[in-house]
C-alpha positions as a Markdown table, in Angstrom:
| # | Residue | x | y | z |
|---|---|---|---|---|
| 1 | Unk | -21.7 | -13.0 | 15.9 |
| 2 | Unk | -17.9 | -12.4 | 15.0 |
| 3 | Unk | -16.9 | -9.0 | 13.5 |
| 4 | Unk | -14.5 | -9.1 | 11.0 |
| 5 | Unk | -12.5 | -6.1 | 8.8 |
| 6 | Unk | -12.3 | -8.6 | 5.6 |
| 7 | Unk | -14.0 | -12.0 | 5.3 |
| 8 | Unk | -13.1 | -14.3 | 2.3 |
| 9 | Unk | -14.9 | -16.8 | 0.8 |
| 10 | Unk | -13.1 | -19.7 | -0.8 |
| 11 | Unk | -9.5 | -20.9 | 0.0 |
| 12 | Unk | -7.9 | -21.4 | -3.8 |
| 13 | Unk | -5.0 | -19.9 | -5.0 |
| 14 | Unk | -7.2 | -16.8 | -5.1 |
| 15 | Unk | -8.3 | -16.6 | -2.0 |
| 16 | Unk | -5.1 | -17.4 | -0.4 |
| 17 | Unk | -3.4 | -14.6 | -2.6 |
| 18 | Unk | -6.0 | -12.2 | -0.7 |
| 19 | Unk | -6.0 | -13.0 | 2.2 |
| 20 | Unk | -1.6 | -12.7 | 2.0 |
| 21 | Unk | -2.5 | -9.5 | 0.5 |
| 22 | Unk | -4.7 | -8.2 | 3.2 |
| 23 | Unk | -2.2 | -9.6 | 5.6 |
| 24 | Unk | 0.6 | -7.0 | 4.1 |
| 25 | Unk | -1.7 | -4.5 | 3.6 |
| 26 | Unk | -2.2 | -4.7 | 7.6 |
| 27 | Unk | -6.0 | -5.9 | 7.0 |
| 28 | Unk | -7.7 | -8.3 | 9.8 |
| 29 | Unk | -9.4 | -10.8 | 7.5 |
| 30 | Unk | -10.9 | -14.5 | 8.0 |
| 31 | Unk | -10.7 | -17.2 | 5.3 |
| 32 | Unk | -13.0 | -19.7 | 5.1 |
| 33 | Unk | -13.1 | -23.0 | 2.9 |
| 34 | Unk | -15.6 | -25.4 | 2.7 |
| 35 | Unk | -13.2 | -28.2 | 2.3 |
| 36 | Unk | -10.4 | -29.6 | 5.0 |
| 37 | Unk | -7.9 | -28.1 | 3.2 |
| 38 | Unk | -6.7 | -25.0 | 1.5 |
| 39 | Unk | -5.9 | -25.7 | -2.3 |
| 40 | Unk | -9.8 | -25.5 | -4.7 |
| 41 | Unk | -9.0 | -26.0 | -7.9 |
| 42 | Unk | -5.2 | -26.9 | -7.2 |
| 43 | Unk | -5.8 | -30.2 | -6.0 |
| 44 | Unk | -7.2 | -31.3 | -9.3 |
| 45 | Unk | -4.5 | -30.3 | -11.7 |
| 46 | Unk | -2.7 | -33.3 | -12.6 |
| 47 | Unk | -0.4 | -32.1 | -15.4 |
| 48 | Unk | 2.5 | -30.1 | -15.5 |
| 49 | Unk | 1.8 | -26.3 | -14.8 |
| 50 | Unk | 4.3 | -24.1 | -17.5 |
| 51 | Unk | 2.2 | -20.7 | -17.5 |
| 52 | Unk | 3.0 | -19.2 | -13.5 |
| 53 | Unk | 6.4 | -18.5 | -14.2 |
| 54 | Unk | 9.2 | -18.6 | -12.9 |
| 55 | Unk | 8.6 | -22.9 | -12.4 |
| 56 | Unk | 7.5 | -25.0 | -13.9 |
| 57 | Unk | 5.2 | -27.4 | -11.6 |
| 58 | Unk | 5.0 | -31.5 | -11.7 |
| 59 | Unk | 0.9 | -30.6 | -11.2 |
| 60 | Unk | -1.0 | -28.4 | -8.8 |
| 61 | Unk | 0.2 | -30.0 | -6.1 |
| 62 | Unk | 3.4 | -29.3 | -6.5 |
| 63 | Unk | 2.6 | -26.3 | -6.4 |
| 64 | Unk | 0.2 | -26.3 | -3.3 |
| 65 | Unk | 3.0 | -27.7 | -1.5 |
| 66 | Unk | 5.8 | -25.0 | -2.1 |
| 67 | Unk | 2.9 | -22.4 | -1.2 |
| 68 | Unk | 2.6 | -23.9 | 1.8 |
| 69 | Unk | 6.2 | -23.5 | 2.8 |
| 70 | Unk | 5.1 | -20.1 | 3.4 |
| 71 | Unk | 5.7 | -18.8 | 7.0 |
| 72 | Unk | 3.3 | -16.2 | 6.1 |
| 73 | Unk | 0.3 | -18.7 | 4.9 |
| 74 | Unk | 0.8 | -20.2 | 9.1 |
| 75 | Unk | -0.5 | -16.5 | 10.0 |
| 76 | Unk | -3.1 | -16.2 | 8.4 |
| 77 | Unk | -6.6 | -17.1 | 9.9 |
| 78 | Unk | -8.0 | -19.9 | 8.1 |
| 79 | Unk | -11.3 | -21.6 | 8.7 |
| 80 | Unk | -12.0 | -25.2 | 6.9 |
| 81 | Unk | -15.5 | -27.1 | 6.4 |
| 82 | Unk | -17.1 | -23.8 | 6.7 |
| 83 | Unk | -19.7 | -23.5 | 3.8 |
| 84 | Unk | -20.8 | -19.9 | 3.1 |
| 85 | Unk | -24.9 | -20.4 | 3.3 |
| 86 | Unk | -26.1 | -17.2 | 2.9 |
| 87 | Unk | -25.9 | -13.3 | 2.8 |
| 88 | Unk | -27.8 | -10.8 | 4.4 |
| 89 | Unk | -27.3 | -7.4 | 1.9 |
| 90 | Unk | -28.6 | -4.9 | 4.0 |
| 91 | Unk | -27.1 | -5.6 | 7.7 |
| 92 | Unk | -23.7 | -7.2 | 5.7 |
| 93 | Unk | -24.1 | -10.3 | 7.7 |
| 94 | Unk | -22.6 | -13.6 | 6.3 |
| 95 | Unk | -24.1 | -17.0 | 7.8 |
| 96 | Unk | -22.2 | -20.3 | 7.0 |
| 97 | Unk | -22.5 | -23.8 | 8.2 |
| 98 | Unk | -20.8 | -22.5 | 11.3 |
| 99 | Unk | -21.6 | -19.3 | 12.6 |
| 100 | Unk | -22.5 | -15.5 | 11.7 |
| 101 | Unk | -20.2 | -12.8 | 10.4 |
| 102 | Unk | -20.6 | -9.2 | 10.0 |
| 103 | Unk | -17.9 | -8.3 | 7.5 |
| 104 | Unk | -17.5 | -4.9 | 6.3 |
| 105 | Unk | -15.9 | -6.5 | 3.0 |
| 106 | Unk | -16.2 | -9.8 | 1.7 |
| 107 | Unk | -14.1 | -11.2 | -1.3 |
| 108 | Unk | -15.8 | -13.8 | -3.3 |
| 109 | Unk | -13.2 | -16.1 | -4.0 |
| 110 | Unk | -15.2 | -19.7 | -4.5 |
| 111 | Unk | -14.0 | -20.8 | -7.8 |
| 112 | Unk | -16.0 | -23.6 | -10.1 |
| 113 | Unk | -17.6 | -26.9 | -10.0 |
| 114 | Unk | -17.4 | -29.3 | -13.1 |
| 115 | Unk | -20.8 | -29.8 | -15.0 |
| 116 | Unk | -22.6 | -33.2 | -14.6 |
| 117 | Unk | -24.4 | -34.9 | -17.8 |
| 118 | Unk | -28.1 | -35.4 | -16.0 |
| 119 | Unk | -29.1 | -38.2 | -18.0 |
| 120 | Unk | -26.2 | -40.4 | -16.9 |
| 121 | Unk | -26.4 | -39.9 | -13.5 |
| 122 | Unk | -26.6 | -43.6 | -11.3 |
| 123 | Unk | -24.3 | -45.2 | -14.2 |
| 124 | Unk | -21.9 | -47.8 | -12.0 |
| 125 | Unk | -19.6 | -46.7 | -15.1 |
| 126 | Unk | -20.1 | -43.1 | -15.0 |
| 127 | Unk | -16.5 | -41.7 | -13.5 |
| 128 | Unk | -16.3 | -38.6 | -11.4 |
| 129 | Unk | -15.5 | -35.4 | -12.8 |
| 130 | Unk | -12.6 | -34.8 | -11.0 |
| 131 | Unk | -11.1 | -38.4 | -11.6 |
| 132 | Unk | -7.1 | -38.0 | -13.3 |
| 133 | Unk | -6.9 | -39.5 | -16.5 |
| 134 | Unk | -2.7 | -38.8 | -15.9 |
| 135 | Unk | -2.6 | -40.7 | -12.7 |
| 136 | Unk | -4.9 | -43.8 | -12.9 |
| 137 | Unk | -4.7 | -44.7 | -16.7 |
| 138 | Unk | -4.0 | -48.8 | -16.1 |
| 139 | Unk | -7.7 | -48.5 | -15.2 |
| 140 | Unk | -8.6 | -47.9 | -19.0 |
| 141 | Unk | -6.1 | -51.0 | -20.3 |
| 142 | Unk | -7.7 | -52.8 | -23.1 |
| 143 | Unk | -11.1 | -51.2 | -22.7 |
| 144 | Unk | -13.9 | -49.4 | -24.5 |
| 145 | Unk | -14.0 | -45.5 | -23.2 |
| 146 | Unk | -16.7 | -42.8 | -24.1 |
| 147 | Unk | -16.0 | -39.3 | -23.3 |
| 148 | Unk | -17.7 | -36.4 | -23.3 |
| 149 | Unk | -16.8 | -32.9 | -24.1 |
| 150 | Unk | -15.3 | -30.3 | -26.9 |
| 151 | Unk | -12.3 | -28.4 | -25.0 |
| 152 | Unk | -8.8 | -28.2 | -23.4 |
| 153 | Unk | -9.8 | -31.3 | -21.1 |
| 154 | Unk | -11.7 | -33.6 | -22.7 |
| 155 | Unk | -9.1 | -33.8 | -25.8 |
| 156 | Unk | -6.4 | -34.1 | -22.8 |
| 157 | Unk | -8.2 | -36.8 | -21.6 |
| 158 | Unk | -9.1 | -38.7 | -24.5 |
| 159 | Unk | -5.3 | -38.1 | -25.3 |
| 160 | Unk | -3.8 | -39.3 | -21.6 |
| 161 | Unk | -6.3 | -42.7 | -22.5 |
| 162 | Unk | -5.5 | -43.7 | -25.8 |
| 163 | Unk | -2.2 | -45.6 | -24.9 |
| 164 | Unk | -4.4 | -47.5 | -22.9 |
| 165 | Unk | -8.1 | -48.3 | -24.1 |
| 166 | Unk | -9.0 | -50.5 | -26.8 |
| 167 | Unk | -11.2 | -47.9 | -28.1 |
| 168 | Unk | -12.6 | -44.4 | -27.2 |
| 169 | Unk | -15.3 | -42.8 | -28.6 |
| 170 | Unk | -15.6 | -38.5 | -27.9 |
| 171 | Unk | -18.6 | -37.0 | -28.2 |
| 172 | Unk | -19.3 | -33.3 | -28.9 |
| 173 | Unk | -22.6 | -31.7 | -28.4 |
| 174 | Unk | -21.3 | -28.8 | -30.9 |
| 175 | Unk | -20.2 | -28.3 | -34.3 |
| 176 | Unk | -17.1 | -26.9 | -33.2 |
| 177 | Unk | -14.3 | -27.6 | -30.5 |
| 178 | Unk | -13.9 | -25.3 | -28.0 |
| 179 | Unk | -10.2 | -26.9 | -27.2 |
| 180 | Unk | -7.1 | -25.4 | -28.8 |
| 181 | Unk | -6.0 | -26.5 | -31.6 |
| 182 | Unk | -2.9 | -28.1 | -30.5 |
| 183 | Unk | -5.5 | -31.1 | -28.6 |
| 184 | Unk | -7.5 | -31.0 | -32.0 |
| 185 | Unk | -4.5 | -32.0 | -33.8 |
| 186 | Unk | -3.2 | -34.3 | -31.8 |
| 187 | Unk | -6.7 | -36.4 | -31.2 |
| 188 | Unk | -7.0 | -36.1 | -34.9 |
| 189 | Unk | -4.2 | -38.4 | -35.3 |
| 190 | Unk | -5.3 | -41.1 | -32.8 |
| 191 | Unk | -6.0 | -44.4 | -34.4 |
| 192 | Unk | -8.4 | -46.1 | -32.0 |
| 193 | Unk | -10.4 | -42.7 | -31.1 |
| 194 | Unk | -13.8 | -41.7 | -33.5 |
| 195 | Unk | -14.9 | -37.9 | -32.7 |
| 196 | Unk | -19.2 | -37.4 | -33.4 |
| 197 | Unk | -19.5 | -34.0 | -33.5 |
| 198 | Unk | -23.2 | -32.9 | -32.7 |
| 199 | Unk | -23.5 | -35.8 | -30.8 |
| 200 | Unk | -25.0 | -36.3 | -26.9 |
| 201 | Unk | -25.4 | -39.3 | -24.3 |
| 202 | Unk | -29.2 | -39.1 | -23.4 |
| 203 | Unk | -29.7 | -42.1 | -21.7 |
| 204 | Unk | -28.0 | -45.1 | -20.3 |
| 205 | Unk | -28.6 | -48.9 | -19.3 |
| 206 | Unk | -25.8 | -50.7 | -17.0 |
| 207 | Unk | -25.3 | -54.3 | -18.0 |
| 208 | Unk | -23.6 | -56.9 | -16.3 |
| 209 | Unk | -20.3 | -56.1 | -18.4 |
| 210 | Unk | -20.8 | -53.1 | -20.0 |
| 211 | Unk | -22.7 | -49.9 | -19.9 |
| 212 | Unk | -25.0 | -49.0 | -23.3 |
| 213 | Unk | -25.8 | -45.5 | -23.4 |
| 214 | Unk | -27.5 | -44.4 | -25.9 |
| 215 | Unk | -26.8 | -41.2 | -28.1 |
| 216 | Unk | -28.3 | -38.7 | -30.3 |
| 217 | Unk | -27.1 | -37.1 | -32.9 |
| 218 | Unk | -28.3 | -34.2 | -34.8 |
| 219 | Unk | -25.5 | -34.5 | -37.9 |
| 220 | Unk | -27.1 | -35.0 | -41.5 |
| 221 | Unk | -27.0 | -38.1 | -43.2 |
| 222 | Unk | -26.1 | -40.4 | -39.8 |
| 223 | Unk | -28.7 | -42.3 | -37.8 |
| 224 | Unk | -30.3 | -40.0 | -35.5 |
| 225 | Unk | -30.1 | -42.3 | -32.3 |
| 226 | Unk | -28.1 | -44.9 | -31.5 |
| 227 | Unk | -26.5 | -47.1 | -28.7 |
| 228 | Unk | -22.4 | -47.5 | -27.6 |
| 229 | Unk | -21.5 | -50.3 | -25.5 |
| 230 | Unk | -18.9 | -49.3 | -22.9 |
| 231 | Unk | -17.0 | -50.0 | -20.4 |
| 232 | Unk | -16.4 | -46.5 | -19.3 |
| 233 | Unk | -17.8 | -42.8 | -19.5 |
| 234 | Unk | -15.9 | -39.8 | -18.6 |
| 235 | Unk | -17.4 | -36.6 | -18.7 |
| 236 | Unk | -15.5 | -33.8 | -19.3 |
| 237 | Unk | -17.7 | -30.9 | -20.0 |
| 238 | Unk | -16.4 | -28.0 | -18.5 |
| 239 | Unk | -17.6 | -26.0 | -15.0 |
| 240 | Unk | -20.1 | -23.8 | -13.6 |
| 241 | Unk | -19.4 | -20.6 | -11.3 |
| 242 | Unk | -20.4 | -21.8 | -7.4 |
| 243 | Unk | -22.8 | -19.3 | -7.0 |
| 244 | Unk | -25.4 | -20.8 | -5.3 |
| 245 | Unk | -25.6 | -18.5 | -2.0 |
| 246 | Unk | -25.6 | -15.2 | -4.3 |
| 247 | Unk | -28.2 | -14.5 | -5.6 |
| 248 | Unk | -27.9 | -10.9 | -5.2 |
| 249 | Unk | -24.9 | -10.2 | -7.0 |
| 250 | Unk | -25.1 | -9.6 | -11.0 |
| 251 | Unk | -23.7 | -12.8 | -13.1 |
| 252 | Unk | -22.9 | -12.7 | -16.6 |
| 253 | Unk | -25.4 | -15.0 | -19.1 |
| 254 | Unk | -23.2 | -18.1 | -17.9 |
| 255 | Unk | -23.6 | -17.6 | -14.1 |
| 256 | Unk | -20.2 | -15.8 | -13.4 |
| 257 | Unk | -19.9 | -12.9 | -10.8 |
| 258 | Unk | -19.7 | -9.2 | -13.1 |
| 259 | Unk | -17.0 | -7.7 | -11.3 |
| 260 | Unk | -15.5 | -3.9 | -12.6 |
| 261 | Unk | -11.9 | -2.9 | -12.8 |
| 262 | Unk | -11.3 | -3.3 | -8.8 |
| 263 | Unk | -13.2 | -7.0 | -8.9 |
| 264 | Unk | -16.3 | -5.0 | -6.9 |
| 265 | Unk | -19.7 | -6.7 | -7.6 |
| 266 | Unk | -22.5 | -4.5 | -7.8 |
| 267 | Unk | -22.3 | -4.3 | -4.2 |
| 268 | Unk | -19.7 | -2.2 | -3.4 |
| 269 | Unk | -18.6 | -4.0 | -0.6 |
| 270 | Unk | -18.5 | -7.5 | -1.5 |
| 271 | Unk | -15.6 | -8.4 | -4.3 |
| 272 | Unk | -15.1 | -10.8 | -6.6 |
| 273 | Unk | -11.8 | -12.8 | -7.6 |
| 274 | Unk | -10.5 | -16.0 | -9.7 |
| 275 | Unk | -12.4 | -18.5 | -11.7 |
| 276 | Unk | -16.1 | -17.4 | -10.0 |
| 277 | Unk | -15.4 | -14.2 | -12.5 |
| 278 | Unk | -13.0 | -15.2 | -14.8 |
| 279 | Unk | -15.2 | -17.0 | -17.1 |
| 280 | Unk | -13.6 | -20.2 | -18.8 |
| 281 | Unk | -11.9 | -18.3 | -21.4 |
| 282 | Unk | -9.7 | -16.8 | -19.1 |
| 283 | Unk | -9.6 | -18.5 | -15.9 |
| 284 | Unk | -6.3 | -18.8 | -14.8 |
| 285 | Unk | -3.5 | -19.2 | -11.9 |
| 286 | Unk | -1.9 | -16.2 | -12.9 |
| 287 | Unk | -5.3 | -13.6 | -13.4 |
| 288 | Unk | -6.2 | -14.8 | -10.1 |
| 289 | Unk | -3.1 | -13.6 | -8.4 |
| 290 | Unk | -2.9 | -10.2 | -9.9 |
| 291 | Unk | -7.1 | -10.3 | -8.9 |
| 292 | Unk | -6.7 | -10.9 | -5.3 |
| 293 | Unk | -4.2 | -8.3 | -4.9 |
| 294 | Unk | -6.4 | -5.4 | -6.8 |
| 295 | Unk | -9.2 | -6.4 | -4.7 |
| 296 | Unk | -7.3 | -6.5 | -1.3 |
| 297 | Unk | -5.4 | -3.1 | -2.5 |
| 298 | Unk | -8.8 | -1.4 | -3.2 |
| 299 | Unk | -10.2 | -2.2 | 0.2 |
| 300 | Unk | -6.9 | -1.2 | 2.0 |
| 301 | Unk | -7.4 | 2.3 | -0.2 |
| 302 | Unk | -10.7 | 2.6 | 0.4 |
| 303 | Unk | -10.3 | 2.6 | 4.6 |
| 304 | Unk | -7.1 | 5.0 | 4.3 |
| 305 | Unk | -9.8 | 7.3 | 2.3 |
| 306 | Unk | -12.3 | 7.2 | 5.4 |
């Protein structure tokens, strides 16, 4: 078993803030990531990145890359394809897919996962939810596109793919989009893209040519199932917190970590930073920066105080 001063859990822009942090702050901390690579959530941002002034970024990894020009970021100690597995509360003991930690803090820094529609999974048609609408358009050229979602990234999507399909269809389980209204405007104006509102896939059959999923809509006056031949489906329906190995900690009714004013969880000890506390509503590059340094500033106080 390794002892270690901080241990942080997730190597995003959030956890990499902390664990700089905690390397100014003259903190020993280890970072592990469950991926090959340091980045989370910055690998999948396609589009130009205008709110972490002072740039402006091409995408995230644009970004990523001037980060790593960092001589600091080559000092820190960072662990890859280590998967945090479980917690023990009471002895403070962190088990990944690796090795045991005792940690007397941990910083929660594992970010979110996009949501999955169930009743399309298997679909040969149904594209990943990390797959860039920006950078692999010619794939949509002259073809028939459902996709799936009411905010900030399906409209981007559906917007990215009109110049290229023959025809999209979006699909809104709600009454209401949750995207600004600046995409609501802009699909509204789309010629070859119909919106159902109250509208969900429930089930799909892959053809030889095309894939016919079939929807249900709850929207008076309109059939209340029917069937959309395509030739592609893109979900876009937001993320979940990656949670899974904390069950202890208190989450919020949509699974994210309830962190106070210093990010602590409800376990003084263990911390919470970036989108696994954010929320949706206000996950962002910026709050996560200003997150990882209250949480590695607290801990730093905290040990001057004992």
């Amino acid at each position: 078993m390794e002892n270690v001063q901080v241990l942080i859990v997730g190597g995003g822009l959030a956890g990499i803030s902390a664990a700089l942090w905690c390397q100014r702050l003259g903190l020993a901390c280890v970072l592990i990531e469950a991926e090959p690579t340091l980045g989370g959530q910055l690998q999948q941002i396609h589009n130009e990145i205008w709110d972490f002034p002072p740039h402006i970024y091409k995408n995230g990894q644009a970004l990523l890359a001037e980060l790593q020009q960092n001589r600091k970021l080559a000092q820190l100690d960072c662990r890859f394809s280590e998967e945090l597995k479980s917690i023990d509360y009471k002895h403070k003991v962190v088990t990944t897919s690796k090795q045991h930690y005792h940690a007397d803090y941990v910083i929660i820094a594992t970010g979110v996962r996009p949501n999955t529609v169930p009743a399309l999974a298997g679909s040969k048609r149904l594209l990943p939810p990390r797959f860039s609408t920006s950078a692999q358009a010619e794939l949509f050229r002259q073809k028939k596109v459902l996709v799936i979602g009411g905010g900030d990234r399906a409209l981007e999507s559906t917007w990215n793919l009109s110049a290229f399909a023959d025809k999209i269809w979006l699909i809104v389980r709600s009454d209401t989009f949750r995207a600004r209204n600046e995409w609501v405007e802009r699909v509204a104006q789309l010629s070859n893209v119909e919106v159902w509102m109250q509208s969900e896939a429930v089930g799909y059959r892959d053809e030889p040519a095309e894939t016919v999923v079939e929807i249900r809509r709850t929207v008076a006056a309109v059939p209340a199932s029917l069937t959309l031949a395509v030739d592609w489906i893109l979900p876009r329906i937001g993320v979940r917190p990656v949670t899974g190995a904390l069950a202890s900690l208190h989450t919020d009714e949509h699974g994210y970590i309830v962190a106070n004013t210093f990010q602590q969880s409800n376990l003084d000890w263990i911390y919470a930073i970036g989108d696994v506390t954010a929320g949706a509503a206000y996950a962002s590059l910026s709050l996560a920066l200003g997150q990882a340094m209250k949480a590695a500033k607290h801990i730093s106080l905290r040990i001057k105080e004992n």
